[in-house]
C-alpha positions in Angstrom: 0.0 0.0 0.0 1.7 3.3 -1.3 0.5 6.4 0.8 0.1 9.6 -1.2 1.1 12.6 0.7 -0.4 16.0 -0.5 1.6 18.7 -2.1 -0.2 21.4 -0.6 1.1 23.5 2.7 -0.4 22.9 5.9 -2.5 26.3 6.8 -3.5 27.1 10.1 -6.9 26.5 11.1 -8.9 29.1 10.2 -13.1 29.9 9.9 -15.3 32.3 8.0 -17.3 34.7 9.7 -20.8 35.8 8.1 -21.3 39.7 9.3 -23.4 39.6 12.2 -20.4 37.8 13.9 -18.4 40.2 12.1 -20.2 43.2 13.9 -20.4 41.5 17.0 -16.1 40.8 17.0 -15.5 44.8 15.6 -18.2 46.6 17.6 -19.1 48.1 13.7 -21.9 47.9 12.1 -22.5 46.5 8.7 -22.5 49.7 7.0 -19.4 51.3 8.2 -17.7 47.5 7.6 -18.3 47.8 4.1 -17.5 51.6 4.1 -14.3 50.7 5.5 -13.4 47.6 3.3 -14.2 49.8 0.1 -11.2 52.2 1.5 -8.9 49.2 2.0 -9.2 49.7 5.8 -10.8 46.3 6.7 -10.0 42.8 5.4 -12.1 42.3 2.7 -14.7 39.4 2.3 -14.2 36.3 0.4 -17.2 35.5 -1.9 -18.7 32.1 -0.7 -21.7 32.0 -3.4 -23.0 35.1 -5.7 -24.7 36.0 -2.4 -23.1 35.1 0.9 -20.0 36.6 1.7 -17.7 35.9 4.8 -14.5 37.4 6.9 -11.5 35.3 7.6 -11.4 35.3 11.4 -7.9 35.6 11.8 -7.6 38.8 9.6 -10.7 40.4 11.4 -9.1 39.4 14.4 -5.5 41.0 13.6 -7.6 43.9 12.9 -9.5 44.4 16.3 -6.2 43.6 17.4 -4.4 46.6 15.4 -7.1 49.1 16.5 -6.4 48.2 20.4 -2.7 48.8 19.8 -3.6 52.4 18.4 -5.2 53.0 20.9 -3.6 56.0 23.0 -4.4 55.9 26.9 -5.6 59.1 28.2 -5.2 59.4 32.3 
């Protein structure tokens, strides 16, 4: 028995996230998402069928993450 191993990397685990988990991770609401993602400050959504649409979690993650970082602390 020959085992076959595949060619392809190994990617982390990842998930999709349909927008109200999307709103519910930013704080945003769907309007200013999309407002943002059509200035190229959001990840953008990969097309699942002509009409469902999702988020990577990991890069709306990285971007909650990125907007607590920039945060300034005022005392």
């Amino acid at each position: 028995m020959q085992v076959v191993h595949s060619t392809k990397p190994v990617v982390p685990r990842d998930r999709l996230l349909r927008l109200p988990e999307c709103e519910a991770l930013t704080g945003c609401k769907k309007s200013t998402i999309y407002k943002l993602m059509k200035e190229g400050k959001f990840p953008r959504c990969v097309r699942i069928t002509a009409r469902m649409a999702a988020w990577p979690e990991s890069a709306v993650l990285n971007w909650v993450q990125e907007r607590i970082a920039g945060v300034e602390v005022k005392a």
